[in-house]
C-alpha positions in Angstrom: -48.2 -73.1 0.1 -46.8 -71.8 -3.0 -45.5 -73.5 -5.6 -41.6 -73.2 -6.9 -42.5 -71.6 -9.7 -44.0 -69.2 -8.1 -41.6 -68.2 -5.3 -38.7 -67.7 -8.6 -41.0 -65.5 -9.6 -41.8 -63.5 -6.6 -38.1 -63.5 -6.5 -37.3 -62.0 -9.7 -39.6 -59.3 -9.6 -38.7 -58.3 -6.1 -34.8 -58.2 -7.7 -36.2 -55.8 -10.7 -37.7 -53.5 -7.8 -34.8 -53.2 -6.3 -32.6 -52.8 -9.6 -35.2 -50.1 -10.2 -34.7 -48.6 -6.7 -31.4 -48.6 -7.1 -31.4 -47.1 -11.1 -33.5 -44.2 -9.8 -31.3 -43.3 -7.1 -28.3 -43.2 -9.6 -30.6 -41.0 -11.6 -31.0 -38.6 -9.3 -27.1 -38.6 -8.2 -27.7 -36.4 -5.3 -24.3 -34.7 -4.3 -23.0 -36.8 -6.8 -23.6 -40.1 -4.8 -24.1 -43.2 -6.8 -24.7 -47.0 -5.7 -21.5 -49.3 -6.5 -23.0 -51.6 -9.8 -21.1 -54.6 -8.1 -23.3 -54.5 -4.6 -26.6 -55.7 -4.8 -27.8 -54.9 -2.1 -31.1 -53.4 -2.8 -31.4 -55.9 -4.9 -31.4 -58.7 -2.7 -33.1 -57.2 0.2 -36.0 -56.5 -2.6 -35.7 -60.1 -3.2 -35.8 -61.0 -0.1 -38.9 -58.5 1.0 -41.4 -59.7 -1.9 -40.5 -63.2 -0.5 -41.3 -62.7 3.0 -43.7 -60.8 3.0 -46.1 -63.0 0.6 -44.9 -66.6 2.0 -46.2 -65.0 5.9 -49.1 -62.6 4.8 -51.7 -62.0 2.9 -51.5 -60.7 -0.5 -52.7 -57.0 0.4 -50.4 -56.7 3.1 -47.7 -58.8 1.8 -48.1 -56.1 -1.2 -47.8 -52.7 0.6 -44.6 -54.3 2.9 -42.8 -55.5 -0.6 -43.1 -52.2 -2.0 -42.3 -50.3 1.0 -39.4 -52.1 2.7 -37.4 -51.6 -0.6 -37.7 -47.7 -0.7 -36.9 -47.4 3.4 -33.7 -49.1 2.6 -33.0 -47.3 -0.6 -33.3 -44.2 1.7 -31.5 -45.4 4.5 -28.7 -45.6 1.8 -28.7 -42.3 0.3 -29.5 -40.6 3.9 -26.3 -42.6 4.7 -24.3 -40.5 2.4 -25.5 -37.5 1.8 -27.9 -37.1 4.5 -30.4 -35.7 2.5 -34.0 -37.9 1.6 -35.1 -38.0 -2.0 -38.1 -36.5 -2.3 -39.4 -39.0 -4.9 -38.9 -42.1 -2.2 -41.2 -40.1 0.2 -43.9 -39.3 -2.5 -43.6 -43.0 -3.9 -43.9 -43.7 0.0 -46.3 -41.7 1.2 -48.8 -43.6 -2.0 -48.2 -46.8 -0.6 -48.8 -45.8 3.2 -51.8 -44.5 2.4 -53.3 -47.1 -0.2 -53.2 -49.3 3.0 -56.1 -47.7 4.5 -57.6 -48.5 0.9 -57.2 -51.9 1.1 -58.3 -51.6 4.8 -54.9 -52.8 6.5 -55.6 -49.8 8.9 -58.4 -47.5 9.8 -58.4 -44.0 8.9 -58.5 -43.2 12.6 -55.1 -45.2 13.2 -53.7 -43.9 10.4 -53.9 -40.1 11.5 -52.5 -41.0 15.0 -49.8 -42.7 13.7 -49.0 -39.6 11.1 -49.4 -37.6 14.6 -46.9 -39.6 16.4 -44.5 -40.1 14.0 -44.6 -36.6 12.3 -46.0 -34.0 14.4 -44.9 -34.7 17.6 -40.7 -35.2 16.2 -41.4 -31.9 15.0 -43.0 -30.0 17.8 -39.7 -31.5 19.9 -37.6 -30.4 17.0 -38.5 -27.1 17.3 -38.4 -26.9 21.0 -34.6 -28.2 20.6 -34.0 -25.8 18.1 -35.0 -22.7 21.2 -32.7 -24.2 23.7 -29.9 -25.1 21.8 -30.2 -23.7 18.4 -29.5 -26.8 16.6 -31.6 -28.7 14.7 -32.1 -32.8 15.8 -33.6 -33.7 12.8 -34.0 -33.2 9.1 -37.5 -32.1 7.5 -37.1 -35.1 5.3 -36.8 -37.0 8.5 -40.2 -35.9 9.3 -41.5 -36.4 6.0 -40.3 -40.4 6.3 -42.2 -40.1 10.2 -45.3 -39.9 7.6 -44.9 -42.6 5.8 -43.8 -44.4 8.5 -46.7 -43.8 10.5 -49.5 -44.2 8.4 -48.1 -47.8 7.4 -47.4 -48.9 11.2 -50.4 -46.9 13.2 -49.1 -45.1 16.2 -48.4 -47.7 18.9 -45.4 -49.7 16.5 -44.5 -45.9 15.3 -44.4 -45.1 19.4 -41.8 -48.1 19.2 -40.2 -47.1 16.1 -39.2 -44.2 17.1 -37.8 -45.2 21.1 -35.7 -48.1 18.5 -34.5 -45.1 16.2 -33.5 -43.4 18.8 -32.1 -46.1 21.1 -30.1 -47.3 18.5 -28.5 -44.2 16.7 -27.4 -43.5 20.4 -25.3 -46.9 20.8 -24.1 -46.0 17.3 -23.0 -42.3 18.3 -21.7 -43.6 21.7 -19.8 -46.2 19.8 -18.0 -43.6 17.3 -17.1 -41.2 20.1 -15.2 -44.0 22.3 -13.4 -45.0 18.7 -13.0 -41.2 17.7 -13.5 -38.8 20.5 -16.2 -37.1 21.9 -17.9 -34.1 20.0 -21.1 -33.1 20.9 -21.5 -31.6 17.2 -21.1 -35.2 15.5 -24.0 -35.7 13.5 -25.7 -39.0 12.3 -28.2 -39.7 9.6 -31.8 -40.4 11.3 -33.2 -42.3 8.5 -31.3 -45.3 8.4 -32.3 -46.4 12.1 -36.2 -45.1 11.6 -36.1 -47.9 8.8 -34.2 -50.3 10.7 -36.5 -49.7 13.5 -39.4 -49.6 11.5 -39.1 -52.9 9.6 -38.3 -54.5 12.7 -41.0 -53.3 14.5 -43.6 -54.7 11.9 -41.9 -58.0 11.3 -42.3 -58.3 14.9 -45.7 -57.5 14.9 -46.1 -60.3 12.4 -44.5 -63.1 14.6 -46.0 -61.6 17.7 -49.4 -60.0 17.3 -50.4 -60.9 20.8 -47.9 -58.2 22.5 -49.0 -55.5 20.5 -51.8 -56.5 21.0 -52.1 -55.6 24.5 -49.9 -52.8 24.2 -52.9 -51.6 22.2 -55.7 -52.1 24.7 -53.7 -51.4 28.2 
C-alpha cells in the first residue's frame, strides 16, 4: 500500500503528462485546432491513469498503461475535431506498445497477432469496402492506432476492442441520424471509440482476468 506521499506524487506527474500531451497537441495546431486552456481534461484523466494504474498493477504494467492511456485520449480528442491522427501520438505509441514485450507483459507471438487483428485485417476489409462502395470506412491513421492498440492488448481484447468500437460508433451514428436525419454519407471519427473501447477492454481484463482467460483457451 502506498504511502500519501507517494500517491501526490504519482498524481502530479501523471497531471504534467497530460499538460504535456495537451501542449504538444497545441503545438502541432492541426487545422488550426487547439485545446481550450480552461479544460483539463487530459490533465486529469493523466492524473487519474498514473493513479490507477500503479495502485492495481505492477509497476511495468502500471508504467506502459499510464503512458499509453493519456496519448489514446489525446487522440481521441484531436480525431474528434479534425479527424485526422497526429502522427507523433502513434510513433510515441507505437514505442510504448512495443517496450511491453520488453518488459515481457506479452510475447512476441501475441504481440504479432494482435498487430494482425487490429491492423491488417481493418485494412484488408477497408479495401474490400472501398471495391463495392467506393468509400473509404476508415482512415490510415485509424489503422496505424489498430497497431498500437494491438501490440499493447494481444489479439483476443483487440478482437473485443474492435466489436466495442464498432458497436458503439453505431449507437452514436444511429443516435445522430434520429436527432438530425438520416444520411448514409455522415461520417464519424473512429479513433475516439477504438480508445474508449480499448481502455475499457484492458481495465476489464484487470478486474476480470478469469473471462479472458477462457476466452483465450476455448
Amino acid at each position: 500500500m502506498m504511502d500519501w506521499v507517494s500517491l501526490v506524487i504519482l498524481v502530479l506527474i501523471g497531471a504534467a503528462y497530460g499538460r504535456l500531451l495537451g501542449s504538444t497537441v497545441n503545438w502541432l495546431n492541426i487545422d488550426g485546432f487547439q485545446l481550450p486552456k480552461d479544460i483539463w481534461l487530459l490533465e486529469l484523466v493523466s492524473a487519474g491513469s498514473w493513479l490507477w494504474s500503479f495502485l492495481e498493477m505492477p509497476s511495468s504494467e502500471a508504467t506502459i498503461f499510464s503512458l499509453l492511456a493519456p496519448i489514446l485520449v489525446a487522440v481521441s480528442w484531436v480525431d474528434l475535431w479534425t479527424f485526422q491522427i497526429p502522427l507523433i501520438f502513434m510513433i510515441a505509441g507505437a514505442v510504448i506498445s512495443v517496450a511491453g514485450i520488453l518488459f515481457e507483459l506479452t510475447t512476441l507471438n501475441d504481440a504479432l497477432w494482435g498487430f494482425i487483428v487490429g491492423s491488417i485485417v481493418p485494412l484488408v476489409l477497408m479495401g474490400v469496402t472501398y471495391l463495392f462502395t467506393k468509400r473509404q470506412g476508415m482512415g490510415f491513421g485509424d489503422i496505424q492506432l489498430g497497431f498500437v492498440l494491438g501490440v499493447w492488448l494481444g489479439p483476443v481484447r483487440m478482437a473485443l476492442t474492435l466489436f466495442g468500437a464498432s458497436f458503439l460508433s453505431l449507437i452514436v451514428w444511429g443516435t445522430i441520424s434520429l436527432n438530425k436525419g438520416f444520411n448514409k454519407d455522415r461520417a464519424l471519427p473512429f479513433a475516439p471509440f477504438l480508445a474508449i473501447a480499448g481502455i475499457g477492454t484492458f481495465v476489464g481484463s484487470v478486474y476480470f482476468p478469469s473471462f479472458f482467460y477462457h476466452l483465450i483457451f476455448y
